[in-house]
Rosetta silent file (secondary structure, phi, psi, omega in degrees, C-alpha in Angstrom):
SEQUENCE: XXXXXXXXXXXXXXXXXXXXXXXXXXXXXXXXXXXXXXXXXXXXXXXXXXXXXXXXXXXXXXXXXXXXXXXXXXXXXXXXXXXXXXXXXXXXXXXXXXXXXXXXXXXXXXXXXXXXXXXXXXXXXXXXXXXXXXXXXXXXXXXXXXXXXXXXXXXXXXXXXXXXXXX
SCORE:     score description
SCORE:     0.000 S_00000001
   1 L     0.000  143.380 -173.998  107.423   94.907   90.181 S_00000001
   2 E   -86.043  153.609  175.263  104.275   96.199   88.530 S_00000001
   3 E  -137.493  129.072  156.138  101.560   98.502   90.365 S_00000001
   4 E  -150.497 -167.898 -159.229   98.219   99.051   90.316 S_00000001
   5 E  -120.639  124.452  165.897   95.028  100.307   92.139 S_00000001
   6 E  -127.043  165.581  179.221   92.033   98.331   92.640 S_00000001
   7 E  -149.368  145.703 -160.749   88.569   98.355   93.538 S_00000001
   8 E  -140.965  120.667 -158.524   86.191   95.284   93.668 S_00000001
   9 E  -133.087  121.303  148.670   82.076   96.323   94.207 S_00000001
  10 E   -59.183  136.794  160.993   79.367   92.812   93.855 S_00000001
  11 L  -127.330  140.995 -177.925   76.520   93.735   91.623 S_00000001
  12 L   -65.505  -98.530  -51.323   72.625   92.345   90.767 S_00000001
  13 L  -169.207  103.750  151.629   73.048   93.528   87.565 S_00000001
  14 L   -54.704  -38.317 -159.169   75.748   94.278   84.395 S_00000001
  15 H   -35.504  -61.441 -164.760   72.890   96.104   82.773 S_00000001
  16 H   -57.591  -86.508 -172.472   73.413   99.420   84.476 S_00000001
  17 H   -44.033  -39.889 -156.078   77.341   99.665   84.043 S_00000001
  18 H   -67.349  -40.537 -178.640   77.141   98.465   80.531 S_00000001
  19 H   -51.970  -51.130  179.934   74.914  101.514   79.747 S_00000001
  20 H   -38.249  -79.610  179.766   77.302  103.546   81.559 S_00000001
  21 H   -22.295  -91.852  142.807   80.133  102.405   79.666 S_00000001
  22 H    16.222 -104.763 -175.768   77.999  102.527   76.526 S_00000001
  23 H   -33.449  -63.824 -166.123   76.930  106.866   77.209 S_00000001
  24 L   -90.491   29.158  149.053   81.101  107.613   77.882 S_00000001
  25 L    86.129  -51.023 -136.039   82.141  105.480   74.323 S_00000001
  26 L   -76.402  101.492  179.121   84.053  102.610   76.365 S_00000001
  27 L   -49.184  146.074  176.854   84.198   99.794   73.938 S_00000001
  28 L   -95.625  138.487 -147.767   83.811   96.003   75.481 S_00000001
  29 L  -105.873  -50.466 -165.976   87.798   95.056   74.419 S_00000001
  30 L   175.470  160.328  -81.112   86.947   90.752   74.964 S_00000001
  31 E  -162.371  107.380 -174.087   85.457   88.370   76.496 S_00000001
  32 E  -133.136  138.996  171.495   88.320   85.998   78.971 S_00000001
  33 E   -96.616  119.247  154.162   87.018   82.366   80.326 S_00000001
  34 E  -136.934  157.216 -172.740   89.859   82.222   83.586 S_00000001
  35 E  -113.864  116.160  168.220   90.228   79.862   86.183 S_00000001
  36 E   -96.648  128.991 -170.725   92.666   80.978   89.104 S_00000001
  37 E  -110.612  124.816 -150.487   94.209   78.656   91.128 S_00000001
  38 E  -137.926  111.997 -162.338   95.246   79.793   94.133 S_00000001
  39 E   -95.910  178.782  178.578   98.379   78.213   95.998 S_00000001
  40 L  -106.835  107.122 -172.371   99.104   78.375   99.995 S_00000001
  41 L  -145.944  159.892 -163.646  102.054   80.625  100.083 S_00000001
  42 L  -120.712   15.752  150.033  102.725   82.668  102.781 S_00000001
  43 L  -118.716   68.807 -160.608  104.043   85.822  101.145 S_00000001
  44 L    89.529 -144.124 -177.562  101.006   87.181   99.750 S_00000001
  45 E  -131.409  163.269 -170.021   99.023   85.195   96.847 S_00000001
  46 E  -149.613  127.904 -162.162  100.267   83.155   94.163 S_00000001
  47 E  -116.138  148.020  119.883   98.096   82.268   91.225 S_00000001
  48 E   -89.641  121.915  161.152   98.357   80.447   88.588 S_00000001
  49 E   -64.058  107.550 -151.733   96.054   81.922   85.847 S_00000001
  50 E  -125.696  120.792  142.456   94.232   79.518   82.988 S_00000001
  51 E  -141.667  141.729 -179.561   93.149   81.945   80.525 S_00000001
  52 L    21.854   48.963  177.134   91.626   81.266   77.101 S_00000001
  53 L    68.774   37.033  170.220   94.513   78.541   76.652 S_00000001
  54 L   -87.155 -153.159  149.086   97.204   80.374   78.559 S_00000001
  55 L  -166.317  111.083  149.167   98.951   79.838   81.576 S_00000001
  56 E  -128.389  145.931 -174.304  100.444   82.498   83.722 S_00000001
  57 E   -68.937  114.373 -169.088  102.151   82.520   87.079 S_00000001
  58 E  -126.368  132.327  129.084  101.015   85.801   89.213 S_00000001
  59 E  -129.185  162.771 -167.394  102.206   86.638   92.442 S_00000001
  60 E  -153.234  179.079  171.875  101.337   89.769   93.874 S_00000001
  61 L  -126.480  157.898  159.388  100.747   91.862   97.824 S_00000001
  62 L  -149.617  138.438  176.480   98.104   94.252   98.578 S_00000001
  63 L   -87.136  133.962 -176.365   97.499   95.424  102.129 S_00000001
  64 L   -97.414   -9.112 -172.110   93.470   95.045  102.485 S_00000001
  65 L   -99.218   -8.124 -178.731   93.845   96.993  105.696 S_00000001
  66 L   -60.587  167.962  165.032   94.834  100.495  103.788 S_00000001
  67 L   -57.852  -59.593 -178.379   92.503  103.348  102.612 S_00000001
  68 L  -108.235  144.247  174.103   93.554  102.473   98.375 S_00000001
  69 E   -86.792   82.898 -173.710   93.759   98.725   97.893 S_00000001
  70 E   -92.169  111.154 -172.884   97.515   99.309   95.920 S_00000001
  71 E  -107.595  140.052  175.741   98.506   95.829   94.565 S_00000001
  72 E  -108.909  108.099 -171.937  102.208   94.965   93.745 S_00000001
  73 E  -110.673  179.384  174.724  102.560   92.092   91.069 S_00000001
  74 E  -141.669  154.877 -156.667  104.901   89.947   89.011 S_00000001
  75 E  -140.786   64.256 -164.611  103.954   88.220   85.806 S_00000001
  76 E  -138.963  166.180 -143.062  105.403   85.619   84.210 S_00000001
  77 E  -100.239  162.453 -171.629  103.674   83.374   81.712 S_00000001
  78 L   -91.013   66.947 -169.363  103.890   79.616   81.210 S_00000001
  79 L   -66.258  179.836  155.149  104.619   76.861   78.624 S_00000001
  80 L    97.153  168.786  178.578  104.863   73.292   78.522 S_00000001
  81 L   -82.841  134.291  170.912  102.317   70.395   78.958 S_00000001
  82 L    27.917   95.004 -175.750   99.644   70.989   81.718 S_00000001
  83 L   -99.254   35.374 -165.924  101.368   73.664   83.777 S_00000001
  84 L  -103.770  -76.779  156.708   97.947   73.478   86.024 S_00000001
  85 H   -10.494  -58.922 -148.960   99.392   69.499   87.073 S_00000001
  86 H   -90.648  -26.397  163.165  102.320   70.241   87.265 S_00000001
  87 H   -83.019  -22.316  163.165  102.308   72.965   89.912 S_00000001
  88 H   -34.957  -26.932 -156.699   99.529   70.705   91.568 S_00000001
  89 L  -113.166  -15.407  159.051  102.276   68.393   92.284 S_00000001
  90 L  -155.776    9.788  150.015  104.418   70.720   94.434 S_00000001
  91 L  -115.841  175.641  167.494  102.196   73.132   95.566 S_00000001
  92 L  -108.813  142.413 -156.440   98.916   73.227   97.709 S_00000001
  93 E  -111.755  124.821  164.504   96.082   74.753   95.990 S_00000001
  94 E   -76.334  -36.440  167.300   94.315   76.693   98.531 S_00000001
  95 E  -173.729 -166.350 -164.027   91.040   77.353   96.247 S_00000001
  96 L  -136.487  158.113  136.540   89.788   77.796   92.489 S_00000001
  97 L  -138.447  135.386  144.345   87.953   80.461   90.875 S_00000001
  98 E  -103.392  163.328 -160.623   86.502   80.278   88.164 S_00000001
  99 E  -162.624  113.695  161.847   85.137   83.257   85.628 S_00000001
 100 E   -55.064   62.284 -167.607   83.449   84.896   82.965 S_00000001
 101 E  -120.770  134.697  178.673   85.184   88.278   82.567 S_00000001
 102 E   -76.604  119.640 -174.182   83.916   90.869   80.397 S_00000001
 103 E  -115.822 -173.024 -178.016   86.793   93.644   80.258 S_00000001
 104 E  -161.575  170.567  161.819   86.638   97.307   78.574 S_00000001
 105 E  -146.278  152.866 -169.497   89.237   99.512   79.117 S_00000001
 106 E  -128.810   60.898  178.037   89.907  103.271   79.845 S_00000001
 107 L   115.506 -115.233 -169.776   93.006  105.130   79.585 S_00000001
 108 L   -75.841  -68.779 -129.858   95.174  103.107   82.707 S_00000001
 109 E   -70.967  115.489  130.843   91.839  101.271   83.788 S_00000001
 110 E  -110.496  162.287 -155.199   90.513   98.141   83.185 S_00000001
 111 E   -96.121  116.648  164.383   87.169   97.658   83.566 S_00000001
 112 E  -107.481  109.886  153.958   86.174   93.915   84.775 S_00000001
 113 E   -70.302   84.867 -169.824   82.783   92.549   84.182 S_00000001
 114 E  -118.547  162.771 -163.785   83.175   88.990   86.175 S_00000001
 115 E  -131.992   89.026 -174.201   80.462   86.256   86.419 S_00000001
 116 E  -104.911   98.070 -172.215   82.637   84.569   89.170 S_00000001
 117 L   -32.456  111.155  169.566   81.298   80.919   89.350 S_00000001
 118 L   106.563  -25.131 -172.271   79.410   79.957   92.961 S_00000001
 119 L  -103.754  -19.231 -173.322   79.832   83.897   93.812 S_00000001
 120 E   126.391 -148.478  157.091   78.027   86.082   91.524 S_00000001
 121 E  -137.589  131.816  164.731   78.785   89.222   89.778 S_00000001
 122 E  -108.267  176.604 -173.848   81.381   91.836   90.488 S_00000001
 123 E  -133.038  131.467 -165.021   82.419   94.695   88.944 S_00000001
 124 E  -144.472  107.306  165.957   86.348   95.473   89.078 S_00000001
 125 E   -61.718  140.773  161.806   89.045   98.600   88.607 S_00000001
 126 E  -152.731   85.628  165.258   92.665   98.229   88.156 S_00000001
 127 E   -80.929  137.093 -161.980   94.134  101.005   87.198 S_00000001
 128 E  -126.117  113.580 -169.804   97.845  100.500   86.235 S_00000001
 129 L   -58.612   75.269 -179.632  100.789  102.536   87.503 S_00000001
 130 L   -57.957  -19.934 -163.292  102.752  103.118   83.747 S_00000001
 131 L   174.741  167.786 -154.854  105.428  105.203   85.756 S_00000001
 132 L   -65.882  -24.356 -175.506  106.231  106.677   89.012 S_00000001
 133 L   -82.047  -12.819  165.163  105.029  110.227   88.133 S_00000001
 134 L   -13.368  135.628  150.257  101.377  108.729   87.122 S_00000001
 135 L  -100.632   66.209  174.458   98.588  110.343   88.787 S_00000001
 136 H   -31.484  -73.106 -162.135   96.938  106.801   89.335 S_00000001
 137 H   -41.406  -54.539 -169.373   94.617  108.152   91.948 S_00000001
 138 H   -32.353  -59.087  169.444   93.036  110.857   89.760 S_00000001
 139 H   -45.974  -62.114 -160.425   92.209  108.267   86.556 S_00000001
 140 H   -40.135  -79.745  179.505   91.179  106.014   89.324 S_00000001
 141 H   -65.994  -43.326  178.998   88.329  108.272   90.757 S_00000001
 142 H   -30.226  -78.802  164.537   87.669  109.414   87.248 S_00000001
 143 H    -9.488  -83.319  159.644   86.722  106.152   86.641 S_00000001
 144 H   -23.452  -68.986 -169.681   84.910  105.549   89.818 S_00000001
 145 H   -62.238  -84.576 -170.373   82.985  109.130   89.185 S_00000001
 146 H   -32.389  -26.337 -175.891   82.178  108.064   85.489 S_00000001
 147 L  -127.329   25.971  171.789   80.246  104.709   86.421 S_00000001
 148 L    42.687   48.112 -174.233   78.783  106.217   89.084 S_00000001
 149 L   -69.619  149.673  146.285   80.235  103.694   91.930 S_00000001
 150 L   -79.559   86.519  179.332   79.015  103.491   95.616 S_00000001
 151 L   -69.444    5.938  171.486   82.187  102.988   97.283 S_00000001
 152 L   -74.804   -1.993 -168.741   80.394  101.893  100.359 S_00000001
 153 L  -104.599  -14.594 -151.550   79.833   98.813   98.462 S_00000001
 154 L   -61.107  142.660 -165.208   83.434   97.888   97.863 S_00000001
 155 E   -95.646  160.374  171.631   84.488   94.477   98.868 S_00000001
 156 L  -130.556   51.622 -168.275   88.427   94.607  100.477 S_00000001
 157 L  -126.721  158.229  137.714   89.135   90.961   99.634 S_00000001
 158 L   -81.393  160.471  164.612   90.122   88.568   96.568 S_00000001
 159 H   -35.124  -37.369 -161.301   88.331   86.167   94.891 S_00000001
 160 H  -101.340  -41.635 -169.573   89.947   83.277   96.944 S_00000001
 161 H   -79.229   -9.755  156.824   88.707   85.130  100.758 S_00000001
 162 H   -89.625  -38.320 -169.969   85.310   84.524   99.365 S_00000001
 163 H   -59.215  -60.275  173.840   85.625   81.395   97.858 S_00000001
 164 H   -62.346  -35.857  158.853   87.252   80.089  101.322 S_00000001
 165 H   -29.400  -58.548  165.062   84.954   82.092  103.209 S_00000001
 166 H   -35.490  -52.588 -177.261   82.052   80.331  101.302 S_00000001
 167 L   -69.547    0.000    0.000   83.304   76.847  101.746 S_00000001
């Protein structure tokens, strides 16, 4: 199972990070339209994932009650006519997000610029555990240190505990 470290901070504003980014060279890598679908499962969350005319299946856990938000996922992607339908039809979709995410990447890290429809804008780390001897944390707070975060702002949720929260 794959690992990586995240951090999730709402923002007014891209402007500010972009500059950041911008001053330390970190290229904007593309542009992803994704919709997440979010099923009622009750060992951790399970996604399905609509991107730019893709389809992949995610489930993954992260304890929200820890110090580092460490998430452990699986990945596996998705043919066939309308697999959005088709899981509609034997699972229960707990909520949607949709999104506008700008990414950049750093090393491990990507950087997510999302325009998350009904919610705003966040700003989002995931640095990604290549191997066991990684020193995740370090890149991590590089990161962090480099865009000059306020970790007091960090949300310790997904996308889907606001969106049901919201509703």
């Amino acid at each position: 199972m794959a690992k990586n470290l995240e951090l999730k901070v709402k923002i007014s504003s891209f402007d500010d990070i972009k500059a950041r980014l911008g001053k330390i060279r970190i290229a904007h890598e593309t542009t992803l339209n994704q919709k997440d679908i979010y099923y009622k499962w009750n060992n951790g969350l399970l996604k399905l994932r609509a991107e730019n005319g893709e389809c992949h299946l995610i489930k993954y856990h992260r304890d929200e009650s820890k110090e580092k938000r460490f998430s452990n996922y699986q990945i596996i992607q998705l043919s066939g006519e309308d697999p959005e339908n088709y899981l509609s039809e034997i699972l229960s979709i707990e909520a949607v997000v949709e999104k506008k995410r700008e990414l950049f990447i750093y090393k491990n890290t990507r950087i997510h610029l999302d325009e998350v429809k009904n919610l705003g804008k966040f700003l989002e780390l995931e640095t990604v555990m290549v191997s066991e001897d990684q020193d995740v944390e370090s890149e991590f707070n590089e990161v962090i240190e480099l865009l000059d975060l306020d970790l007091n702002d960090e949300l310790r949720c997904s996308y889907r505990d606001l969106v049901i929260g919201k509703s």
